[in-house]
C-alpha positions in Angstrom: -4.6 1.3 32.1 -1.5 0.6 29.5 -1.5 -2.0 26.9 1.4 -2.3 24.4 1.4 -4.3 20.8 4.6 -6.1 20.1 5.8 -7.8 17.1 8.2 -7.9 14.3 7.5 -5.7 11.6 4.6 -6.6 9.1 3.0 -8.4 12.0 -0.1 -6.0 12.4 0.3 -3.8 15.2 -1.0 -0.7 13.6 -4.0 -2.6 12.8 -5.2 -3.7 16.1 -4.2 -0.8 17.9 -6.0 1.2 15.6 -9.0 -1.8 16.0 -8.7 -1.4 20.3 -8.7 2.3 20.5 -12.1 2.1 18.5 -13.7 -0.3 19.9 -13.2 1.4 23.5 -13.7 4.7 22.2 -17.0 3.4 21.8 -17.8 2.0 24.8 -16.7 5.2 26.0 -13.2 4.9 27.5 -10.8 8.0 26.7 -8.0 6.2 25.0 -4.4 7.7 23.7 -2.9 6.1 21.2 1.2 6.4 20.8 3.9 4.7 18.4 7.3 4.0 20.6 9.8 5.0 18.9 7.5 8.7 18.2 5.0 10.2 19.3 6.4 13.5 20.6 8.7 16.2 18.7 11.2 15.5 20.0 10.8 11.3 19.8 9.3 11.6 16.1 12.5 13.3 15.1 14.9 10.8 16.8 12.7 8.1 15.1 13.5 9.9 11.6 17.4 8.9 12.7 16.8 5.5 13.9 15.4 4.7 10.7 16.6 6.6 8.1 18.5 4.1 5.6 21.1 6.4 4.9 22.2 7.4 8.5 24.4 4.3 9.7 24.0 3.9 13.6 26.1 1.9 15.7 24.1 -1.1 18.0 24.7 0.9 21.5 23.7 4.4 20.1 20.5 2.6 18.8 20.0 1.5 22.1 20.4 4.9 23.9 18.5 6.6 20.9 15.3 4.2 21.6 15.3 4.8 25.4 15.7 9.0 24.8 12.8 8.9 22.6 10.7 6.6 25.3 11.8 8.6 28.2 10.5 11.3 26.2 7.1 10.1 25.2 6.5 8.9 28.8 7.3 12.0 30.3 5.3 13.5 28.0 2.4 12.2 26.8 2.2 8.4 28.7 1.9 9.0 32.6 -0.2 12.6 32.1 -2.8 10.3 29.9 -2.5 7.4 32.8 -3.2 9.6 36.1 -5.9 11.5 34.3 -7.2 8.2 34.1 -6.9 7.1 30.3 -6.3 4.3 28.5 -3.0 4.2 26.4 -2.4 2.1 24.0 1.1 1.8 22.7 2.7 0.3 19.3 6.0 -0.9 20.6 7.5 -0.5 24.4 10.0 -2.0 26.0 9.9 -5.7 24.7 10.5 -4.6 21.4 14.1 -3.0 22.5 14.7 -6.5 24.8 13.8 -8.0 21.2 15.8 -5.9 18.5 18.7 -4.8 20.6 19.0 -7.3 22.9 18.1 -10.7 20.6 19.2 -9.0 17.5 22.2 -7.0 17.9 23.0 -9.2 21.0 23.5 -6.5 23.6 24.0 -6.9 26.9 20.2 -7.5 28.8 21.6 -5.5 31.9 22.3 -2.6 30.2 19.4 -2.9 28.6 17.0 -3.0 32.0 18.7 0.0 33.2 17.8 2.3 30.7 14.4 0.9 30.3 14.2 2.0 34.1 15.6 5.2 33.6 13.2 5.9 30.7 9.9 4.4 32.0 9.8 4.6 35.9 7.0 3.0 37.6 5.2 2.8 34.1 4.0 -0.4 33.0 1.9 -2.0 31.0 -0.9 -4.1 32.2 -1.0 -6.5 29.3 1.2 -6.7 26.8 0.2 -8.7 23.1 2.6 -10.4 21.2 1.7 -11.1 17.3 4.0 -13.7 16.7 5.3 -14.0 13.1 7.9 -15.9 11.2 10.5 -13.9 8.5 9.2 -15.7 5.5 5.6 -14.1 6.9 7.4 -11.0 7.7 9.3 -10.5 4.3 5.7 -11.3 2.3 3.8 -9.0 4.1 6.9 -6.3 3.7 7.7 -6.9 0.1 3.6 -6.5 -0.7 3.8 -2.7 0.0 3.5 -1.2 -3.2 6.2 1.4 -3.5 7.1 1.5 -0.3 10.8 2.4 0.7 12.3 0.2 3.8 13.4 1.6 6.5 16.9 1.1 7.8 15.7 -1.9 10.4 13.1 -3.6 7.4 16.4 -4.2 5.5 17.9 -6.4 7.8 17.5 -10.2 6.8 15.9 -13.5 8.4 18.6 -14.3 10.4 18.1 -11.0 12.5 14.5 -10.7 12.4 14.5 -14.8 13.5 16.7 -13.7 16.6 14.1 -10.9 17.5 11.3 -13.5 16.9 12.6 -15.8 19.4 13.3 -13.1 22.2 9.2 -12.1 22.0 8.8 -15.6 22.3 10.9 -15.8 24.6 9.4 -12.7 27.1 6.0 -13.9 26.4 6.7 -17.6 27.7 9.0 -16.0 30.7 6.3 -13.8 31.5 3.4 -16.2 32.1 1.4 -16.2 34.9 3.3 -12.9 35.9 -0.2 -11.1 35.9 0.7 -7.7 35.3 2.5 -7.1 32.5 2.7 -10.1 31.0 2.4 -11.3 27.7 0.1 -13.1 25.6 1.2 -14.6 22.6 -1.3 -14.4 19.5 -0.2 -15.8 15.7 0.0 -12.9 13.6 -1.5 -15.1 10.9 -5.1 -15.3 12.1 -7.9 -12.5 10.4 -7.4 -9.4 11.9 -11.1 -9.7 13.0 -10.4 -12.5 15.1 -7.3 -11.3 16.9 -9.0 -8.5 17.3 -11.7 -10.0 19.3 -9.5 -12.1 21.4 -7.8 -8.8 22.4 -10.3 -6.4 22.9 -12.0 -9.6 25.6 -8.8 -9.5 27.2 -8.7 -5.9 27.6 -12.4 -5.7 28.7 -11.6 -8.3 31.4 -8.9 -6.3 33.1 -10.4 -3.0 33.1 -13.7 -4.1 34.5 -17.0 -2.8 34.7 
């Protein structure tokens, strides 16, 4: 089984995945954990580009650059995990790029689709978890990391990071009652102990006994 995190950044991801692949490590499921963009060579280093501040990138080569790296971590480490029969559990996937590219540089969703189908195939994710939070959230949550340097997308403002926020919203409503695959919308502003728990039941439910 696959499960993806989405959100805008500061909303938590790393957390719960991190909170998931323990909790089912420990009922004794074989879990892989992966960051999209990353997670390969190859993908790490085109994630170095993608968000290096210094290295200007132009909206449609950050769209190509995002699918080579997922093409490359499927191909490589996703489906091997999934037909030996683990569980992966992914920070980012495709809804992110339908979220960034498409709701915040405003490409075109078709284009979008088709490389998402060139780089993933038949993979996809069995439930996908949105931690829905606002830029004012976002930016507090950012601008408490001591020291830290932003990346090249972090610097973008509200405006942008509002657009993105809608298009998550926007999947996850789209994608009710879908079954698999679609999304379920949780506020990034609840105790990670709690969303937590409300995931993990979710994830217990649909892979069973």
């Amino acid at each position: 089984m696959f499960f993806v995190i989405e959100g805008i950044d500061g909303a938590g991801k790393s957390t719960q995945v991190a909170l998931l692949a323990e909790a089912l490590e420990a009922r004794g499921h074989s879990v892989v954990r992966v960051r999209d963009p990353g997670g390969t060579p190859l993908s790490d280093r085109i994630r170095a580009l993608l968000l290096d501040p210094e290295t200007p990138v132009a909206p449609a080569t950050e769209l190509c650059l995002y699918a080579a790296a997922r093409a490359q971590l499927v191909h490589e480490i996703i489906r091997p995990a999934l037909k030996a029969g683990k569980v992966v559990i992914s920070d980012r996937f495709t809804w992110s790029t339908r979220a960034y590219q498409g709701g915040g540089r405003g490409l075109d969703a078709g284009h979008i689709a088709a490389l998402a189908e060139v780089a993933c195939g038949d993979v996809r994710p069995a439930q996908v978890f949105v931690l829905d939070l606002d830029p004012a959230g976002r930016e507090a949550r950012i601008g408490a990391r001591a020291g830290a340097v932003r990346d090249r997308l972090e610097r973008e403002g509200d405006d942008f990071f509002s657009r993105v926020r809608r298009s998550f919203l926007e999947q996850a409503a789209e994608s009710k009652g879908m079954g698999p695959g679609e999304g379920m919308l949780l506020s990034a502003t609840r105790p990670a102990a709690e969303l937590h728990a409300e995931i993990l039941d979710r994830v217990l439910k649909i892979l069973g006994p």
